[in-house]
N, C-alpha and C positions, 0 to 999 in steps of 0.2 A: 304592750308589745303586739305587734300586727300578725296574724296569719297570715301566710303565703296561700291568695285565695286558689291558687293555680295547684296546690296538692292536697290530697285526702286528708280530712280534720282527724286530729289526733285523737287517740283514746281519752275517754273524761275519765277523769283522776278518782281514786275510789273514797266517796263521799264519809264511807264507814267510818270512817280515819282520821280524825281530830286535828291531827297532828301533820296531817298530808297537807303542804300548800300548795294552791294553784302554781301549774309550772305551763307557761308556752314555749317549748322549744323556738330559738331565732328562728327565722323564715330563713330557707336557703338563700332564696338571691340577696338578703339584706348581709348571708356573709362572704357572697361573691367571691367562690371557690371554683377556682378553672380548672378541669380535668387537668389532671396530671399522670402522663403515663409512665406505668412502672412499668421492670420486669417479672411477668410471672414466677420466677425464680426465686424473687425472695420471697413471695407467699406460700412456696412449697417450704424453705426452711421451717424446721419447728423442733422450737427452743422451751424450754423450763425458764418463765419468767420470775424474774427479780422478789416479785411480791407475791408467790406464791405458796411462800412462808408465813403466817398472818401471825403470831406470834412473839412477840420478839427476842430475840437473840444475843445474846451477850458475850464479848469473846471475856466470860469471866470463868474460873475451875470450878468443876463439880463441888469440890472439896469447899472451896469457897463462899460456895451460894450455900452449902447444909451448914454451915459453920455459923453462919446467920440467926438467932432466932425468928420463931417464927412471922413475929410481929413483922420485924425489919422486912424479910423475907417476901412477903407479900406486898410491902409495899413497893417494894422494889419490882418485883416481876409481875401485878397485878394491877398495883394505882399510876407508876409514874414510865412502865415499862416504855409506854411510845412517845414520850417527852424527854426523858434522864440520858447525856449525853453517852457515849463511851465511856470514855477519861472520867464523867463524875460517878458512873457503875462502879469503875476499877476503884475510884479511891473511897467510894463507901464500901465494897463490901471488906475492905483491908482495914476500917476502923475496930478497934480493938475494946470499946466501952459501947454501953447505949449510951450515957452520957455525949460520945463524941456523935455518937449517930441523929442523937436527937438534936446539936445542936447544928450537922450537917442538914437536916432535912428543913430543918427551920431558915437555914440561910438557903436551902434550894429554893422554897418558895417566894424568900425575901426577894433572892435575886429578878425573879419572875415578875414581884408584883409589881403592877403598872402605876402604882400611888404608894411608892417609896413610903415607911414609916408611917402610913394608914394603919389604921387598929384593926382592918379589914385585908382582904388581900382576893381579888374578881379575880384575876388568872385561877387560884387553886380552888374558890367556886364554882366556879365555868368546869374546870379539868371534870372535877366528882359531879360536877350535876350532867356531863356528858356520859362519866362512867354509870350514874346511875340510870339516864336514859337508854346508854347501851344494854344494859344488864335487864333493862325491862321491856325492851323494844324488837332485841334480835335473840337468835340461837332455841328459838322456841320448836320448831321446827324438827333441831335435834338435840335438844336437851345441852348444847354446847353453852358454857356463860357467854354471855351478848358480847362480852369486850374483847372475847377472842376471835368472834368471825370478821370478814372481811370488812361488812356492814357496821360493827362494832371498833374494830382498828381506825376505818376512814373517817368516821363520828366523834372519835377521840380526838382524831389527832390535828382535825381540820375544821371540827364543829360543825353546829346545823347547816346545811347546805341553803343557800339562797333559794332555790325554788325545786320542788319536788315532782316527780311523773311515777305514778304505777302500771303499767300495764299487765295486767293478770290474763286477762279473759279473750285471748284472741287464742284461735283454732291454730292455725299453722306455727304461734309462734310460743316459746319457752315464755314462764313469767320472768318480767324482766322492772327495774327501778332506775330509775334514772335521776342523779342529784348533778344540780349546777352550781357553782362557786364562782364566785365576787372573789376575787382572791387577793389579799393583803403581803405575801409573803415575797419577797426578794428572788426566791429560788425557783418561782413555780409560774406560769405563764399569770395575765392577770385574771383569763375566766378560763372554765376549763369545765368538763364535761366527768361525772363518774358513774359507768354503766354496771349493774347488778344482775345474774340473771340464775336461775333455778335452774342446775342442770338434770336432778334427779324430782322425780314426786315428792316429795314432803322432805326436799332435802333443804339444804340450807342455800341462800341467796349469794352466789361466787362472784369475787370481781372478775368484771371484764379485760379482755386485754385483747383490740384490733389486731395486733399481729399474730398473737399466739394463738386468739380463737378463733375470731372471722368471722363473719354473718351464719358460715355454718352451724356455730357450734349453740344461735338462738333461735333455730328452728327446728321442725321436730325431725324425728331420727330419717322419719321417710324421705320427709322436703329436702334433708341435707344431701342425700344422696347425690344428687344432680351439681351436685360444687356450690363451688364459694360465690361464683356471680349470682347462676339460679337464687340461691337463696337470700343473696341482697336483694335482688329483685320481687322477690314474695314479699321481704320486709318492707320494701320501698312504697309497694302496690296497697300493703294490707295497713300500716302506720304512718305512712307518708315521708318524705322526704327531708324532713330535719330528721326524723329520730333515725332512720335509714345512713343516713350522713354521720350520725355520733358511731355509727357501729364502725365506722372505717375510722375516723379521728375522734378522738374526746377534745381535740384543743378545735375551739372553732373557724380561726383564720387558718387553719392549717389546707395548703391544697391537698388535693384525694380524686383517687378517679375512676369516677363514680361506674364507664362505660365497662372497667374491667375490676371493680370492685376490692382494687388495692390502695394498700396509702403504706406513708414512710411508719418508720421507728420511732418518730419523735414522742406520738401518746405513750406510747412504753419506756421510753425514757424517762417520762415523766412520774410515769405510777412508780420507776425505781427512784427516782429524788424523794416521791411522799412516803413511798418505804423509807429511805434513808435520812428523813426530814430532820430530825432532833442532833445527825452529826452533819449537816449540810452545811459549807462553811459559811451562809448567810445567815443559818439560824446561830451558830456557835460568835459570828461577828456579832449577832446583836446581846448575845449573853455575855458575850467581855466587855464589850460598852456599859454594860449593866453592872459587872460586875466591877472593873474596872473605879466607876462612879460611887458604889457603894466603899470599897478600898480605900478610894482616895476623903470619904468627908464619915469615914467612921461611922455609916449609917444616920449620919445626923443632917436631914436634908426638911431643910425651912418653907416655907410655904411662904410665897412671893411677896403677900399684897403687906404685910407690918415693914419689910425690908427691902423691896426691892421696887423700883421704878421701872416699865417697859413703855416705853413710846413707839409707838408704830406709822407710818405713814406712808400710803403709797404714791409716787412720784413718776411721773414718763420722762424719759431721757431723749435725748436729741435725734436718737435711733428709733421713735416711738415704740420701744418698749418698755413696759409697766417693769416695775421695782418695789419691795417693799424695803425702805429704810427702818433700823429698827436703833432704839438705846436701851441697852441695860444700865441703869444708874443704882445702887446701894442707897440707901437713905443715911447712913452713917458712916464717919471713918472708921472705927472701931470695928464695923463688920468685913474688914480686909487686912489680911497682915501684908506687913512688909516684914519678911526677916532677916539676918547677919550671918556671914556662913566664916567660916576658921581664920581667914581672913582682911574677916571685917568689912567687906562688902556687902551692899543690901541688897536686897533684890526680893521681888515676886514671881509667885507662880498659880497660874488661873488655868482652866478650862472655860469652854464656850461651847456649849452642843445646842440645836437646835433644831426640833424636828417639825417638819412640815408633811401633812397630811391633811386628805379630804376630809368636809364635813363628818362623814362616815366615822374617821379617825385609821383611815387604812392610809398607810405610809407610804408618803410620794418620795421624798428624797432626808436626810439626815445632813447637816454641816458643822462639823467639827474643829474646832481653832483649839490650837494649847497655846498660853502666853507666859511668857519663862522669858526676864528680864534684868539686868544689873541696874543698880540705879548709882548717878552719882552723887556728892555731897549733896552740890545745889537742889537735884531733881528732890532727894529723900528730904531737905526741910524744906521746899516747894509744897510736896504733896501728904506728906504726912499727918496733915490735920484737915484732908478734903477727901471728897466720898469720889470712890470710884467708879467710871464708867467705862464702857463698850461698846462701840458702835457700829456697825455691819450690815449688809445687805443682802436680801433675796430676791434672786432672780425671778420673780411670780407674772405668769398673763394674767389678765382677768379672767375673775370666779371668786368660789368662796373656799375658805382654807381654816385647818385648824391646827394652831403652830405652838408645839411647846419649849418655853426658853430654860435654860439652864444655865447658872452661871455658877462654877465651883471655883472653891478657895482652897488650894490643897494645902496652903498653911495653915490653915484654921479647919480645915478638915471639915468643912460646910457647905452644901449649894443651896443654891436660891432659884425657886422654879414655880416660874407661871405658863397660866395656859392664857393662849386668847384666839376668840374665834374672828380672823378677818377677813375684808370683802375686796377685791380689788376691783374696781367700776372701771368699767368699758368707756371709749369713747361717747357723749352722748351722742347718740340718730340726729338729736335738733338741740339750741340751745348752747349752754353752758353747764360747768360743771365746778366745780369748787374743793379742793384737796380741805383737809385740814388745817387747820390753823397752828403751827408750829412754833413755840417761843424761842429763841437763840440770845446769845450772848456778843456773837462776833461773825463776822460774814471775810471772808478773803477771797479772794482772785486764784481760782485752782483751774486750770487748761483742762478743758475736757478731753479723753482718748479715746482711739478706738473698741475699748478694749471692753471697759468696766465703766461705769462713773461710781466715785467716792461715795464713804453714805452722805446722804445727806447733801449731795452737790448736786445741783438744780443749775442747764447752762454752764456758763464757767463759774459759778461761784462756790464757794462752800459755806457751809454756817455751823456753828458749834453748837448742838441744840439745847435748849434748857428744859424741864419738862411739864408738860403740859396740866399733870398732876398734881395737886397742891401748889399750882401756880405761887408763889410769893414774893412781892416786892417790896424794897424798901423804898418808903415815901420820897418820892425825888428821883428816885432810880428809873432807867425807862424800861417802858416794854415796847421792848423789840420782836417781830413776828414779821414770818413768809408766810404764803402762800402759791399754791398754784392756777392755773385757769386752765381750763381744757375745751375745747371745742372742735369742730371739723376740721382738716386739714383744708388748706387754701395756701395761694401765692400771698404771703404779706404786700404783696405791692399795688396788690388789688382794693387793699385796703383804704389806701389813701391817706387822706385826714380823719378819717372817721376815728372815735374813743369809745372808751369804755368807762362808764360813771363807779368808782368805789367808795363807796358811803360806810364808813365807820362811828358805831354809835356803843358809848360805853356809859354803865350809871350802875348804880347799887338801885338794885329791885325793892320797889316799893316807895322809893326815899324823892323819886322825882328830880334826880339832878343827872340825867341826862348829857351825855355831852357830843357833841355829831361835829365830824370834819368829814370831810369828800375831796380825793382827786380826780382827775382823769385820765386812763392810763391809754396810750394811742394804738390801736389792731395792730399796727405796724411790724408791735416788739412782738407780734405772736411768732412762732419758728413755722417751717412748715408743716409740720406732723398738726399743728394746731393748738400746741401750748406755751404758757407764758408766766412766770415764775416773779411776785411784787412781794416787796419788804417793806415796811412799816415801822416808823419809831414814834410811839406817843409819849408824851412826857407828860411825869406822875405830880408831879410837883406839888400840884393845887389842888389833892384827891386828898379825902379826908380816908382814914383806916377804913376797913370793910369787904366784904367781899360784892367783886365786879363781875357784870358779866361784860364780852365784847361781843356785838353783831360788825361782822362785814356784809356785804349785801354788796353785789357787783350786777352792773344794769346795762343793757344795750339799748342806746337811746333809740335807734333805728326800729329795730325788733320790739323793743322793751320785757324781754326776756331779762330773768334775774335767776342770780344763782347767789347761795348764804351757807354761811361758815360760822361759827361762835366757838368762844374761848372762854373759860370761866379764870378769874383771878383774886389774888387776894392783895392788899394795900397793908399793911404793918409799920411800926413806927421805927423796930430792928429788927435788923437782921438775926432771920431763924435757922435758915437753909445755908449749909457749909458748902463754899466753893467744892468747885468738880476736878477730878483731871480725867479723860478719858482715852481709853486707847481705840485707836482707827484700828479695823482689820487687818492685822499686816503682813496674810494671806490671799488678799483680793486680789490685785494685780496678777501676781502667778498665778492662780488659780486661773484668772482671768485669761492668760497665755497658754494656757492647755486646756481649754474649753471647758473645763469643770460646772461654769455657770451653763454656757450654751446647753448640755445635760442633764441640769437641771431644772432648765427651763422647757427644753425637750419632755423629761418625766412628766411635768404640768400638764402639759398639752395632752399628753398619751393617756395621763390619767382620765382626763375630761372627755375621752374620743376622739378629741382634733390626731386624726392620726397623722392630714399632711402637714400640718403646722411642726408637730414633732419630728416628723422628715426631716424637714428643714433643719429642723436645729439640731438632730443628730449629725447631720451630715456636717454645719458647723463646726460640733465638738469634735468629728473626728476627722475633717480638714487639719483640725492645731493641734491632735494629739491621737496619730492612728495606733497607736501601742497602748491604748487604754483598751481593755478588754470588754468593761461595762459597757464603752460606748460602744464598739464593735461589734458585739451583740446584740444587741438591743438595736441596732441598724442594719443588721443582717435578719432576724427577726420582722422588722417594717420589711423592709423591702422583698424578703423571700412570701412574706403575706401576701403583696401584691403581684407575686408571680413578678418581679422585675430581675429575672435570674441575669441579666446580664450586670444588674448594678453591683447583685453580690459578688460575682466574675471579679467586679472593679474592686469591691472591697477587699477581699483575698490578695489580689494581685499588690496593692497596697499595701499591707498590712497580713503576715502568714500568720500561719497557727501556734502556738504556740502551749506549752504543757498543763497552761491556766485557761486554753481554751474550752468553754463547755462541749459534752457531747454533742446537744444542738445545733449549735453553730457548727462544729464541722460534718455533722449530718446535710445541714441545709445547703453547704457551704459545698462540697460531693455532688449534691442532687443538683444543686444551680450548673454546674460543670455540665455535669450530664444534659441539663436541660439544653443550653446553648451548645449542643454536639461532640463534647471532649471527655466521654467516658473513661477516657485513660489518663484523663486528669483527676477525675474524681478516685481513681487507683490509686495514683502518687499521693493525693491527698491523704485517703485514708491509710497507705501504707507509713507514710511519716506519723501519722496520728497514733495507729496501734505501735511504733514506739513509744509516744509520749505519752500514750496512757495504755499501759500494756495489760490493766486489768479490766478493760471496758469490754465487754462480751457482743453490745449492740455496733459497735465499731467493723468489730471481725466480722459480724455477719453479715453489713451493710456492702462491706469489702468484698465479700463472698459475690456478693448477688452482680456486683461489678464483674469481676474473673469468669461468672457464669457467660454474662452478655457478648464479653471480648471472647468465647472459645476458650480457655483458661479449663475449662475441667479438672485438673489437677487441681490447683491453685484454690479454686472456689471450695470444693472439698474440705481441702485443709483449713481453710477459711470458716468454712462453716462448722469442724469439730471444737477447732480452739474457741469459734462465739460459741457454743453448746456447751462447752465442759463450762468455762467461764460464769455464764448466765446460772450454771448446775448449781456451784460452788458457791457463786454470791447467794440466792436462796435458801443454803442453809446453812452458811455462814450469818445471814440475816444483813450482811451489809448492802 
């Protein structure tokens, strides 16, 4: 990461310190933040924030908690206090044995662990080797245990920070620690800044908080005197202008301005979500899914590769957008039930989860399918003695991605769950490219739409895939296989006559019986994005048993550029591998109608940085479904980043607020008003707001600061006691 040569180099990080990692604050203009003027007014508010409780709080009775032995007791308010939801506090401390406690605490971790039925469990590793760094790392200071100061809650509950800064040793300014975070979490921006700073000599390290404390409150008692600018401006002069910049925002696209040394509510919004982290209802979504999942297969969850098939492949659609088609296949009938209900009807019921996430393993998006089906006479002695499949599709651009599948049986109370790491290739720069080689069964005539394409449909066609894995044919039986070709976009008619040589050469290694046919495929059929989609049937007939490999090898006679693909298979005398029946997605479409993939596809992009690629396709997803909240935000968000306050004007206008709206969004949402000259709109805003969320403390304040600007005196007052008692309450309430 680059310095910004244009400002004073940062303090070097104190070398003492083993444990300290090199940190370079971003370079301001690399995060091209446009002054944004506030009113004075709300930096004169001052509120008792959210997380000034460090502690945590349980709205559980005194009576309660003593009732507890001590064992249970501590672990409850010591080990698990910044991870253990509300709802599972209340109903451990009401168990009535150790037996029921012990065998709750064992299912809290289970829930947690990330390798289901592992003899291991890395979440409640990680938890206690964080509390044991806490306990040896902070509260030395004042004899406090580590896992209680602020430095110790933020370490718990969010782990090592990606990059670290100490600044100890500068004259005019308090010590102060600065951690950066990568951030995985649904609820919380993806990077964000957490500021540390000494307010007393040998006191303890306090979190920061831009609104409540200021730049004044990090320098020293003399310098503060002169205000809140003066003392940005010492910071700015004496540490330079990223860390100067974190003391008004922690979130780094967030605007700030910088000339009057105010910024919004949002960094303190934020520090009260990582207070409130463990009942957030993203953290509590991903703990039902967990749990959910563990319910429904009785903890008995199978490890993929003896049972289950995953075929992967990615595909460009006519839209040239990359796809990853995916099949879940079973390897046997018996590992899926069908059952009979009072009746006498059959029918199945499945699950499909699949999570996608960067190499890192920090979670871009989740897709979820339930399949719950009647089946009739004919379908149930159809399929009843052939192995089940799944087939579906993810919206991915190119990059690399690490996607885990699930496939649960809630009759048989079992999933089946692999991991695999895939790459989705770019367009080549020159050349050709070559997809995988993909075996099928059957090809049909499917209309492509605008919307989605099918898994597995290439053009108009579709194919029923067979899997690529343990290939097996019976002697005589053919192999059938596609593939794709990818290269530069061009007019096909520029092409001409010209072809493409495809040379298929199949033999058992070693044995020298080789066998080579060649077409030639004409540029013509390429589409214009630059791809072109061939099938293949070789007949096995006169293959002796053994296992095969295939080479395709595809040549431009012009260029004489080549691109190659193999297949491995095997030849048998009978049949080993029990027919399939598979079910198609039968969520894609709709999904596809409320932009659910465009959002998805959007998350990819954001993840990787393409911020304006993700534009795009936010704006997509919330063309076809502006009542989605996710996307709404998350494009209110993009676009308030780039200071485009009049696009979030449009989004509002589009689409109001509503009681599921986060406080961010209607914060940002307020300030864009304001920005484009209609302060009395960001009033109405937030007055309809503090109905819908009437215990938001940062809401009423923000309100406040509005009433102050329009003359309002009255109004602003009151404004600012109900945010102040609010903020009071929530702090030791803990919520």
């Amino acid at each position: 990461m680059l310095r910004n040569s244009s400002q004073p180099a940062l303090p070097s990080l104190d070398e003492g310190n083993p444990l300290a990692l090199e940190f370079l604050v971003m370079p301001f203009a690399q995060l091209d933040p446009a002054p944004m003027l506030r009113s004075a007014f709300r930096w004169s508010l001052t509120f008792v924030l959210v997380l000034c409780s460090l502690v945590s709080a349980f709205a559980v009775s005194k009576k309660d908690m003593q009732n507890l032995p001590p064992h249970y007791r501590d672990w409850l308010t010591k080990e698990v206090n910044y991870i253990i939801t509300e709802d599972e506090a209340q109903a451990f401390v009401h168990l009535s044995t150790d037996i029921e406690r012990d065998n709750f605490i064992n299912r809290f971790w289970d829930i947690r662990n990330p390798e289901p039925n592992s003899p291991s469990n890395s979440y409640k590793d990680e938890i206690y080797k964080r509390i044991a760094y806490a306990n040896q790392w902070f509260g030395h200071e004042s004899g406090t245990p580590g896992w209680m100061t602020d430095m110790g809650r933020i370490y718990i509950t969010l782990g090592e920070p990606k990059q670290r800064q100490k600044l100890l040793s500068s004259a005019n300014e308090r010590p102060m620690e600065i951690w950066f975070y990568d951030n995985g979490n649904g609820a919380l921006p993806a990077f964000f800044y957490i500021l540390f700073y000494q307010r007393e000599v040998g006191g303890e390290f306090r979190l920061y908080s831009p609104y409540m404390d200021g730049p004044e409150r990090l320098v020293t008692s003399y310098q503060a005197e002169s205000g809140r600018t003066q003392a940005w401006r010492i910071l700015d002069h004496d540490l330079g202008r990223e860390v100067s910049r974190i003391t008004l925002s922690l979130i780094p696209n967030e605007p700030v301005d910088t000339e009057n040394a105010t910024s919004s509510l949002q960094s303190d919004v934020m520090l009260g979500t990582i207070k409130g982290l463990k009942d957030n209802p993203w953290t509590k979504s991903q703990l039902e899914q967990r749990r959910r999942l563990m319910e429904d297969v009785s903890h008995n969850i199978v490890l993929a590769d003896e049972f289950l098939h995953v075929q992967t492949i990615p595909l460009r659609d006519e839209r040239n957008n990359t796809n990853l088609h995916y099949l879940l296949r079973l390897k046997r009938p018996e590992d899926f039930a069908i059952a009979q209900d009072k009746d006498n009807r059959r029918y199945y019921s499945a699950e499909i989860t699949v999570r996608v996430s960067t190499p890192e393993k920090k979670l871009i998006f989740t897709q979820e399918r339930t399949l719950n089906k009647f089946l009739t006479q004919d379908e149930f002695d159809r399929d009843k003695n052939r192995v089940f499949g799944f087939e579906g599709v993810l919206p991915l651009p190119p990059g690399k991605y690490s996607i885990e599948f699930v496939l649960s049986n809630k009759l048989k109370k079992t999933a089946y769950r692999s991991e695999k790491e895939v790459i989705i290739p770019d367009t080549p720069a020159t050349g050709m490219r070559l997809s995988d080689i993909v075996p099928f069964t059957e090809a049909t005539a499917s209309p492509s739409n605008d919307l989605m394409v099918l898994p597995f449909q290439v053009a108009s066609v579709r194919f029923t895939p067979g899997v690529a894995q343990d290939l097996s044919l019976v002697q005589g039986q053919p192999l059938m296989f596609f593939y794709q070709i990818w290269t530069q976009p061009r007019d096909a008619k520029l092409y001409g006559d010209e072809v493409l040589t495809a040379e298929y050469a199949y033999g058992r290694m070693g044995l020298h019986d080789t066998k080579n046919i060649s077409d030639d495929l004409k540029k013509s059929q390429f589409d214009t994005n630059g791809s072109m989609v061939n099938g293949k049937k070789i007949d096995t007939g006169e293959l002796s048993p053994g296992n095969y490999r295939l080479s395709v090898t595809v040549t431009d006679p012009v260029s004489h550029e080549k691109a190659f693909a193999t297949l491995a298979f095997r030849i048998v005398t009978s049949s080993v591998t029990p027919d399939s029946w598979d079910v198609v997605d039968p969520e894609l479409l709709n999904l596809a109608r409320q932009g659910v993939f465009d959002y998805e596809r959007a998350q990819c992009f954001l993840s990787s940085g393409n911020a304006a690629a993700g534009a795009a396709w936010l704006q997509s997803a919330f063309q076809k479904n502006p009542a989605d909240e996710a996307v709404r935000s998350t494009l209110v968000d993009s676009y308030f980043s780039k200071q485009e306050f009049k696009q979030v004007v449009a989004v509002y206008k589009r689409s109001p607020i509503t009681a599921k709206t986060n406080e961010n969004t209607i914060l940002r949402i307020a300030e864009s008003f304001d920005k484009v000259g209609e302060p009395a709109k960001s009033v109405e805003i937030l007055e309809s707001a503090v109905n819908l969320k009437p215990q938001s403390g940062p809401l009423y304040l923000s309100l406040a600061g509005y009433y102050q600007r329009l003359g309002n005196a009255q109004k602003a007052t009151q404004m600012e006691q109900k945010g102040r008692s609010l903020v009071g309450n929530n702090a030791q309430t803990g919520s």
